[in-house]
C-alpha positions as CSV (number, residue, x, y, z in Angstrom):
1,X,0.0,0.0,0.0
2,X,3.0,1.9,0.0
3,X,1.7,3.6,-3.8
4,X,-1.0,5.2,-2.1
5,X,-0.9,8.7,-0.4
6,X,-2.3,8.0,3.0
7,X,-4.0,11.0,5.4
8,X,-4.0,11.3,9.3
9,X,-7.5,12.4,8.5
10,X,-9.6,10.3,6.0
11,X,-13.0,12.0,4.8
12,X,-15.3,9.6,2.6
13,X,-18.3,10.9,1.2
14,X,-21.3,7.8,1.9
15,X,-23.7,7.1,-1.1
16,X,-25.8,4.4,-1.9
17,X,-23.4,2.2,-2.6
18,X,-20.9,1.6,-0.1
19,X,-18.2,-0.3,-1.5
20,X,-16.3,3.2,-3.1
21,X,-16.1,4.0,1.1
22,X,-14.8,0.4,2.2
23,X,-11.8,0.4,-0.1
24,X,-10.6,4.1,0.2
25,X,-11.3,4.0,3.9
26,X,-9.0,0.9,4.2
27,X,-6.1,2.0,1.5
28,X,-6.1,5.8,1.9
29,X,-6.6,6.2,5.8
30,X,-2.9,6.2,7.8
31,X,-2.5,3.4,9.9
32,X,-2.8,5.3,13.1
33,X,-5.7,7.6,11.2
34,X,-9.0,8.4,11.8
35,X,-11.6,8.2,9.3
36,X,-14.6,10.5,9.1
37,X,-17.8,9.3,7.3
38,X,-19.4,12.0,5.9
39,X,-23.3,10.9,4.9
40,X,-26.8,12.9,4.5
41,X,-29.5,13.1,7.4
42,X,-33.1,11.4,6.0
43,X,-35.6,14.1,4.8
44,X,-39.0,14.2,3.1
45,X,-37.7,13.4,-0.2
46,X,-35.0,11.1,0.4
47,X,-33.6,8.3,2.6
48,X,-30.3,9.7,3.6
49,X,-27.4,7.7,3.9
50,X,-26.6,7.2,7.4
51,X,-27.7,3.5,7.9
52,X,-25.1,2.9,5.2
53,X,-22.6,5.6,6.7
54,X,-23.6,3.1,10.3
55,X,-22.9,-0.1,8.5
56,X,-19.7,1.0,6.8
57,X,-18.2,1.7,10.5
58,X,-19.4,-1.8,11.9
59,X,-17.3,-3.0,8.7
60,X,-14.4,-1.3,9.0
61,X,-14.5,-2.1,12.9
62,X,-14.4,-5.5,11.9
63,X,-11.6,-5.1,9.4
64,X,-9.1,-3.6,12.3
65,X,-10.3,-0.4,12.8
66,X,-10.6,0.2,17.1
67,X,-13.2,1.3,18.7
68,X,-10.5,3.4,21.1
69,X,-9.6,6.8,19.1
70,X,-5.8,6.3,20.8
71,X,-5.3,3.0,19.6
72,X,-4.4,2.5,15.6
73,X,-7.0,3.1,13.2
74,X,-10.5,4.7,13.9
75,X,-13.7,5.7,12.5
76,X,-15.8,8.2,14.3
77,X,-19.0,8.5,14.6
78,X,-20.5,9.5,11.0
79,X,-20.9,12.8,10.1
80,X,-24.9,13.7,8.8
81,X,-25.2,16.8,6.6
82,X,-27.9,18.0,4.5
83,X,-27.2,17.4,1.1
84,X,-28.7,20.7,-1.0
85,X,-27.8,23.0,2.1
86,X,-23.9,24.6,0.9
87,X,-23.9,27.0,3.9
88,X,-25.0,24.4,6.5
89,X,-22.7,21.7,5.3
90,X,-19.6,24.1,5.4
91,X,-20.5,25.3,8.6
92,X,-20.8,21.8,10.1
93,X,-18.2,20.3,7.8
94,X,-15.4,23.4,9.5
95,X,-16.5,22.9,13.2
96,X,-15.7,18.9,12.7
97,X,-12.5,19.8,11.9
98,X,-11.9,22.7,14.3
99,X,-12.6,19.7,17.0
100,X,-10.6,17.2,15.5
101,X,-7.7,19.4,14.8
102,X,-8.0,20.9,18.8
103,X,-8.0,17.2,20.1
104,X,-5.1,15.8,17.9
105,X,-3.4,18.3,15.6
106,X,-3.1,16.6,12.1
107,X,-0.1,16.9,9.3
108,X,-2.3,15.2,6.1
109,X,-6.4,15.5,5.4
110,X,-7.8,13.3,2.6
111,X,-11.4,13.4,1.1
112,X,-12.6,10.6,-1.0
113,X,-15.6,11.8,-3.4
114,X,-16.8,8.8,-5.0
115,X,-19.5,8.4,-3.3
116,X,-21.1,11.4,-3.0
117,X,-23.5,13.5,-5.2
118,X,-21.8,16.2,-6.9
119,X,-23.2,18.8,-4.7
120,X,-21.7,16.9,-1.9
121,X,-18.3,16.7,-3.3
122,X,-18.4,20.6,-4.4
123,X,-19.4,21.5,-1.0
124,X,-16.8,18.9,1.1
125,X,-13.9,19.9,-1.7
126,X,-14.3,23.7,-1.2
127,X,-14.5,23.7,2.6
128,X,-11.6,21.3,3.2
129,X,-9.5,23.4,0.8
130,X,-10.5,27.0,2.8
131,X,-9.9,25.4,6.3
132,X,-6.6,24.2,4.9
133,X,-5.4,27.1,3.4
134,X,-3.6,29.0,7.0
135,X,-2.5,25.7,8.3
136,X,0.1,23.3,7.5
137,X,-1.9,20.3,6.7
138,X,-1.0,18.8,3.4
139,X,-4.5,18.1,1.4
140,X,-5.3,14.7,-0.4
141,X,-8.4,14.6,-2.4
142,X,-9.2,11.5,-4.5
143,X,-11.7,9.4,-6.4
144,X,-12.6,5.4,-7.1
145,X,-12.2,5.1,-11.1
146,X,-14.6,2.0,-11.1
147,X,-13.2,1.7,-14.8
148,X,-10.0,1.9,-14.4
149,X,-10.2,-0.2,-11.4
150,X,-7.8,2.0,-9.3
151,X,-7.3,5.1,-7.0
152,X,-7.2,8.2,-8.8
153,X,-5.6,11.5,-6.6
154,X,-6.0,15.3,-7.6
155,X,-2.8,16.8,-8.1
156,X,-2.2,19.1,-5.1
157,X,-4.1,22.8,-5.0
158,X,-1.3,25.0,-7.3
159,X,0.6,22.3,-8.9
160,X,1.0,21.4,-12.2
161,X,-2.7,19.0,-13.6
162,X,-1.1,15.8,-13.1
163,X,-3.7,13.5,-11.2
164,X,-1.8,10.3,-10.2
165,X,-3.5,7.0,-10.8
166,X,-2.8,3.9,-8.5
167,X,-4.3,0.4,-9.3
168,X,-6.5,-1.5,-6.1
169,X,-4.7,-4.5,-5.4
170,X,-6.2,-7.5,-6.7
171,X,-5.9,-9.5,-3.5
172,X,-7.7,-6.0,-1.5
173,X,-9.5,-8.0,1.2
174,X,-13.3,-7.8,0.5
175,X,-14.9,-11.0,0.5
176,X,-18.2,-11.8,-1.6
177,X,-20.5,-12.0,2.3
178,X,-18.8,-8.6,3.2
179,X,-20.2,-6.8,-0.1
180,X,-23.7,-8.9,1.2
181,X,-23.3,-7.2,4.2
182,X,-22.4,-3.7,3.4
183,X,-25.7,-3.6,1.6
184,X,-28.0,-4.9,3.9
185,X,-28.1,-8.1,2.4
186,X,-28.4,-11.6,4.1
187,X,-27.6,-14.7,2.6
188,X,-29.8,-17.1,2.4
189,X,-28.1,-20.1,1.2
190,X,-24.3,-20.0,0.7
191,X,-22.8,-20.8,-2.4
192,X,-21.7,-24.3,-3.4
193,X,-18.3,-25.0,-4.0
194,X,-18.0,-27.9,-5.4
195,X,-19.7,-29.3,-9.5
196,X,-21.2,-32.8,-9.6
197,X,-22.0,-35.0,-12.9
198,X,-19.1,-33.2,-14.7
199,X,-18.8,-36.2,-17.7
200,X,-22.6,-36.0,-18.1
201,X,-22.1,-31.9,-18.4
202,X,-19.2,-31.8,-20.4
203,X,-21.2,-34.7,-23.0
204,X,-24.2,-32.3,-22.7
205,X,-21.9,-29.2,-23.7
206,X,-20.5,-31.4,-26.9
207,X,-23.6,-32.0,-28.0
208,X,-25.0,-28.3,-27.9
209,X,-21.6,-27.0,-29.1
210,X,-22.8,-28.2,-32.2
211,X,-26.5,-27.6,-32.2
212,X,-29.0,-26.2,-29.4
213,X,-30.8,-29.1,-27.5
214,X,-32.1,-29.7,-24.3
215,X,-34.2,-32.3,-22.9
216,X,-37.4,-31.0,-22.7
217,X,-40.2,-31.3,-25.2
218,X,-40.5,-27.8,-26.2
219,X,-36.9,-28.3,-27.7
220,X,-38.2,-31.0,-29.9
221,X,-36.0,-31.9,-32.6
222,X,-37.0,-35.5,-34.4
223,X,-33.4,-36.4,-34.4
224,X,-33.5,-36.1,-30.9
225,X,-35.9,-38.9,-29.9
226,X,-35.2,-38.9,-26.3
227,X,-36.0,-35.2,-26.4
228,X,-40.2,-35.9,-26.5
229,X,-39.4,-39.1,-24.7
230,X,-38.2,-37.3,-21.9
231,X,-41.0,-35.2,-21.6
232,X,-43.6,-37.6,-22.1
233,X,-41.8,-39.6,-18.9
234,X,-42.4,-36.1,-16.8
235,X,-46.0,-36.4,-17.5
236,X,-46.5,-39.8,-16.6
237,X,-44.9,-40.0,-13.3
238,X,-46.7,-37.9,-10.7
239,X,-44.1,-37.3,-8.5
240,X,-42.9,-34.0,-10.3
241,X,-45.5,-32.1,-8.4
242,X,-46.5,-34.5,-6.5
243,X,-46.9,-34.3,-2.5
244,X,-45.3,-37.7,-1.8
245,X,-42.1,-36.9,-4.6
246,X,-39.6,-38.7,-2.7
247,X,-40.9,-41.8,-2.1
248,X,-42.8,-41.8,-5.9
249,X,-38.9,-40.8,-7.3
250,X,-37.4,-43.9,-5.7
251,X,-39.8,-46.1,-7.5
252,X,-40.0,-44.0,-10.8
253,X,-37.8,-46.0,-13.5
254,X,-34.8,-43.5,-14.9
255,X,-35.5,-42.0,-18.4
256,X,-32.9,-43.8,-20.1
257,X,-34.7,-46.4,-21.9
258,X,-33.7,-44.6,-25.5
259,X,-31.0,-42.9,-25.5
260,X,-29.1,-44.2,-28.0
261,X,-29.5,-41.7,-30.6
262,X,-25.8,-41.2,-32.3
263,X,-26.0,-37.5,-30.5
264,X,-27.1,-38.8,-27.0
265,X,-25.1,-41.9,-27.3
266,X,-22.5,-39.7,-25.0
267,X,-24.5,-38.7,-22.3
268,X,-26.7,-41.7,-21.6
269,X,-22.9,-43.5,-21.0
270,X,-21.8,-40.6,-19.0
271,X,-24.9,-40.9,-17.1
272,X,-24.6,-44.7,-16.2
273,X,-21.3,-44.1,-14.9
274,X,-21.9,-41.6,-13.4
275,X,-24.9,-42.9,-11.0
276,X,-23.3,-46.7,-11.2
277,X,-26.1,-48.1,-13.3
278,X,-25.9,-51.4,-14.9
279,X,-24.0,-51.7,-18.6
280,X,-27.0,-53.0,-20.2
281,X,-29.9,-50.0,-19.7
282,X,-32.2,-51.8,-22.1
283,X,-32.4,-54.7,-20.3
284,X,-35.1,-53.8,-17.9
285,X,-36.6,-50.5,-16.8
286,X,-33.4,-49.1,-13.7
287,X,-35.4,-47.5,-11.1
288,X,-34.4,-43.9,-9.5
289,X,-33.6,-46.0,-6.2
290,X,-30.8,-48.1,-7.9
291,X,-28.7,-45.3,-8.7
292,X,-25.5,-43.7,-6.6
293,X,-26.8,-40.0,-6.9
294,X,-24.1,-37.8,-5.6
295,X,-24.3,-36.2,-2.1
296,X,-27.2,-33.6,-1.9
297,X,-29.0,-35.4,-4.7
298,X,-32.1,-36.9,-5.8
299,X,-33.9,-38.1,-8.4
300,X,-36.2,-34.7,-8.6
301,X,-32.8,-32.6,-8.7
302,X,-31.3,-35.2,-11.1
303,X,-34.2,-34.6,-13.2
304,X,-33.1,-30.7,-13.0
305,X,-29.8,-31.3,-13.7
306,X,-30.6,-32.6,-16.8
307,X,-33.3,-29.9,-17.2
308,X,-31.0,-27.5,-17.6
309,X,-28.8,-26.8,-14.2
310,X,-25.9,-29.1,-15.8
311,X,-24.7,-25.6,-17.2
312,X,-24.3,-24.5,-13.8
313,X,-21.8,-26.9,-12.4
314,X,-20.3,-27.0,-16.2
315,X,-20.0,-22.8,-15.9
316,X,-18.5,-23.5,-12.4
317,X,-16.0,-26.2,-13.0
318,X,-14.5,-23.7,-15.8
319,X,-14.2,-20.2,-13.6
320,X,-12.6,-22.9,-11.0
321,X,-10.0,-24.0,-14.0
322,X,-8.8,-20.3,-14.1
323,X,-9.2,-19.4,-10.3
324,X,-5.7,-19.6,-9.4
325,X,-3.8,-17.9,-12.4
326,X,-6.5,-15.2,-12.5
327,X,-6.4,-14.7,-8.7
328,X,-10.0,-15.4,-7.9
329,X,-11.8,-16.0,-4.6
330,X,-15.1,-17.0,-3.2
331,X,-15.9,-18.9,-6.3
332,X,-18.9,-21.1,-6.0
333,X,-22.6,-21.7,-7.9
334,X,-25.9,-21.0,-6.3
335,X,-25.8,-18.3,-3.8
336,X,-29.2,-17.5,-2.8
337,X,-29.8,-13.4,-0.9
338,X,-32.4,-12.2,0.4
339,X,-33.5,-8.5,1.6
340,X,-36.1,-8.3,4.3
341,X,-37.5,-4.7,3.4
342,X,-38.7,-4.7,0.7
343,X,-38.9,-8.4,0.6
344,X,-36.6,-9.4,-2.1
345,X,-35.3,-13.2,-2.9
346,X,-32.9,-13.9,-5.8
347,X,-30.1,-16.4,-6.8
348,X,-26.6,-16.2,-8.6
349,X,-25.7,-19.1,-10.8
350,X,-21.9,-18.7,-10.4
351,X,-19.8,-16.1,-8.8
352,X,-16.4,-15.0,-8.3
353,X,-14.4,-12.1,-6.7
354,X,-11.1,-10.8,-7.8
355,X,-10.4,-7.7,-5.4
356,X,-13.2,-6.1,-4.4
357,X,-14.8,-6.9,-8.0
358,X,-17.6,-8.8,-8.3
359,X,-18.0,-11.2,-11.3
360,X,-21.1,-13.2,-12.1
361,X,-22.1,-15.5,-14.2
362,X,-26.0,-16.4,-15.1
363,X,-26.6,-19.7,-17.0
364,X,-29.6,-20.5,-19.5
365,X,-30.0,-23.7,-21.7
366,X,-32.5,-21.8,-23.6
367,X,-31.4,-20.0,-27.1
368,X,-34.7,-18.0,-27.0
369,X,-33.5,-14.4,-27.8
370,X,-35.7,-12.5,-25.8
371,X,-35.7,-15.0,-22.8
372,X,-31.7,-14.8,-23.1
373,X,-31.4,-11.1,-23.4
374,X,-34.2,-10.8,-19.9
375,X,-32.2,-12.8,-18.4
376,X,-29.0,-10.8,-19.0
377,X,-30.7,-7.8,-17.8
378,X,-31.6,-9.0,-14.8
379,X,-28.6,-10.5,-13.5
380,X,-27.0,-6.9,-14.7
381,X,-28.8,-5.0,-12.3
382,X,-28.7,-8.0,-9.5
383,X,-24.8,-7.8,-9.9
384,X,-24.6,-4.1,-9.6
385,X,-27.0,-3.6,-6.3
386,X,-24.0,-5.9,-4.5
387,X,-20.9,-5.2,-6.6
388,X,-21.6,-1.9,-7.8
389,X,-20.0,-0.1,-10.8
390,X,-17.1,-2.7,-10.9
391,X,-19.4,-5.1,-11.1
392,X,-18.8,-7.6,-14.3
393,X,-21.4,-10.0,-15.8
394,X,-21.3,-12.8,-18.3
395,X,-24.4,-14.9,-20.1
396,X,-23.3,-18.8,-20.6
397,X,-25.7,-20.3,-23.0
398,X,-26.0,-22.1,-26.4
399,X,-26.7,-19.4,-28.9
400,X,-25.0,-19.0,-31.9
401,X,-25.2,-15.5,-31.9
402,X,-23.9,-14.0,-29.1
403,X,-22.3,-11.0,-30.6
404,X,-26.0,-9.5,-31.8
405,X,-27.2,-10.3,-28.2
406,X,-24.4,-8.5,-26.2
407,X,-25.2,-5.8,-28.7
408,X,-28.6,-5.5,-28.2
409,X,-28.3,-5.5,-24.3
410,X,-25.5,-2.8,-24.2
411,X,-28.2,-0.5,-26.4
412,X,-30.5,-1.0,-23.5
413,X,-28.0,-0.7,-20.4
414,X,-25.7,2.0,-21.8
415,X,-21.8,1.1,-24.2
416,X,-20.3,1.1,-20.9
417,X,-22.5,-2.1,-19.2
418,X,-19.6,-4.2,-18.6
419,X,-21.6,-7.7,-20.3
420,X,-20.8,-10.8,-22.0
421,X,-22.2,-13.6,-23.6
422,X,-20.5,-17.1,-24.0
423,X,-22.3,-18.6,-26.7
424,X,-22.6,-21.8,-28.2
425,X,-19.1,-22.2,-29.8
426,X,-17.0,-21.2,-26.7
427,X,-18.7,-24.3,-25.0
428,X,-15.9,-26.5,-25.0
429,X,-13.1,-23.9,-24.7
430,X,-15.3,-22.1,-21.8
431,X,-12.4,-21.9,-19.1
432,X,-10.0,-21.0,-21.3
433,X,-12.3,-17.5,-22.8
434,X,-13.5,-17.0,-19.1
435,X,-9.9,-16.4,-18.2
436,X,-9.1,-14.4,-20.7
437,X,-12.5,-12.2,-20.5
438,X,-11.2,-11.6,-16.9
439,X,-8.2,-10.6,-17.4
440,X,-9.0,-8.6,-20.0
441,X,-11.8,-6.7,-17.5
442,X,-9.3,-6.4,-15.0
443,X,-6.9,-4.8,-17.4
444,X,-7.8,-0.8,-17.8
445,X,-5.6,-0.6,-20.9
446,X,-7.8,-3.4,-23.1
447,X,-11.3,-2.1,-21.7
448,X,-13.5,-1.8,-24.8
């Protein structure tokens, strides 16, 4: 951290999103410094900022930063202000410093903007430059360049208009729960590490590297014979929806009776393999209750493997393959968060951090344009409510255009929505273009 210019007196400007504050509170504030959290009181019109401002000191308090103003690193109390009100916010903006200079003079003051409105920042940059001017305190102002990925510092007040850019390390420690956290987010199921069925996915990603299909019957293709096969066999067993599922699934015979279309020929062997069956699948009718499902399985979530969720662990297994050359952490499939108020419930197929950036990846079997591009969307905005601007998002699916579809979503969410789609023929190579789609969005200097 030795690149970054450090103040006895750290001023960060709370907005919505609090992860601009976490980093710049924990790179730019001196290690025996004090950090002032600067948010706005609630009004009529808006919110205010202060239970973020709240949750950003329990954070940091977390992180190392004593509750004991003598002892290392601190963060005071946060500072409210109102945010249209210049005259106010100077005047309360001085008299915090007047107090904090009388109880511990102070050679250095920084104020990091990013989060702020651009009132704010006029208001806190102006004031912190006049209190400064008849004292000897060195000033350090500074922004978050989400793009760029790095700290970006003015040049000092007089000096020539060279602002001085310093990358965020990429092993900064903010881990995938804290970003949960800082946003008022629980989780409500943590994220599994670890892909199951991995021959039957990659014989599944084979076949649609070549053409789209899935096993359902809406995806009927009369080459496919197991395709309507398999949906017939949903209909007839009552279990799908059924109250007493697991015991009917135990009894239910698998769906493998015809699966020896050249193109399925692959994943009806990886399948018996997989769950153990016997060699000859023709012979008679191998009940759900015969096969070695793998911990945390059934047949019902079998059936959804198969369904679609095979891309999942497939997508998974791949961002895994580059985790440790790419330098990537908390990487797992399925994380499901909640929000109590409003009441808000969603899930990420597979995630990753690499920083404090946030990469996610959503998964559809479906080549359904509009479906696709919906999905994309969503996962886009899901992304940036917990990761913010840094936030990067990728689309695994079959489609064989995914060029027109990244297009057509950056028209909606603006040329700099940082989106991706892996389409059909990057399939088998998946791990390798993840890797280098990472590096590449970690790399300010090949940014598109």
């Amino acid at each position: 951290m030795s690149d970054f210019k450090q103040a006895d007196e750290q001023f960060l400007l709370v907005g919505g999103n609090p992860v601009p504050c976490a980093v710049a509170g924990r790179l730019l504030t001196a290690p025996q410094g004090r950090i002032t959290l600067v948010c706005t009181r609630k009004t009529r019109q808006t919110g205010g900022t202060r239970p973020v401002a709240d949750r950003l000191k329990t954070w940091l308090e977390t992180k190392g930063a004593s509750t004991d103003p003598a002892q290392g690193l601190f963060c005071h109390e946060p500072l409210e202000i109102t945010e249209s009100d210049s005259v106010e916010n100077s005047r309360a903006i001085r008299g915090w410093l007047d107090r904090l200079y009388k109880e511990r003079p102070f050679r250095s003051l920084g104020l990091n903007y990013t989060g702020g409105t651009k009132a704010m920042s006029v208001h806190a940059y102006r004031t912190l430059e006049e209190w400064a001017r008849d004292r000897t305190v060195a000033l350090v102002f500074s922004y978050l360049d989400a793009r760029a990925l790095a700290v970006v510092f003015d040049p000092p007040p007089g000096s020539p208009d060279n602002s001085l850019t310093v990358p965020v390390p990429t092993d900064f420690d903010l881990g995938l729960e804290d970003l949960i956290r800082l946003h008022d987010w629980e989780v409500k199921k943590r994220a599994s590490r670890t892909p199951a069925l991995l021959s039957v996915a990659h014989a599944l990603a084979e076949i649609n590297q070549k053409k789209h299909w899935r096993w359902n019957p809406t995806s009927y293709r009369e080459e496919n014979s197991l395709v309507n096969a398999w949906g017939q066999w949903k209909e007839k067993q009552n279990w799908w929806n059924g109250k007493n599922a697991k015991s009917n699934t135990e009894l239910a015979p698998l769906p493998l009776e015809v699966p020896h279309s050249p193109c399925l020929s692959g994943v009806a062997e990886a399948i018996r393999q997989e769950l153990a069956l016997p060699a000859d699948l023709s012979a008679s009718p191998v009940l759900f209750r015969n096969a070695q499902f793998p911990t945390g399985m059934d047949g019902r979530s079998f059936c959804e493997f198969i369904d679609g969720k095979w891309l999942e662990h497939f997508t998974l297994e791949a961002v895994q393959f580059c985790q440790s050359a790419r330098g990537l952490r908390d990487v797992g499939m399925n994380l499901e968060v909640k929000l109590q108020t409003p009441k808000v419930e969603f899930e990420l197929d597979v995630i990753a951090m690499r920083g404090y950036q946030l990469f996610v990846f959503s998964c559809s079997t479906s080549t359904n344009k509009k479906e696709l591009k919906l999905k994309l969307l969503e996962v886009y905005a899901r992304a940036r409510q917990i990761g913010g601007d840094e936030a990067r998002v990728a689309l695994v699916c079959p489609t064989g255009a995914p060029n027109a579809l990244e297009e057509e979503a950056r028209g909606d969410i603006g040329r700099e929505g940082r989106v991706k789609v892996f389409g059909s023929g990057k399939l088998l190579n998946l791990a390798d273009h993840i890797e280098a789609w990472i590096k590449e969005q970690s790399d300010p200097h090949t940014h598109d």
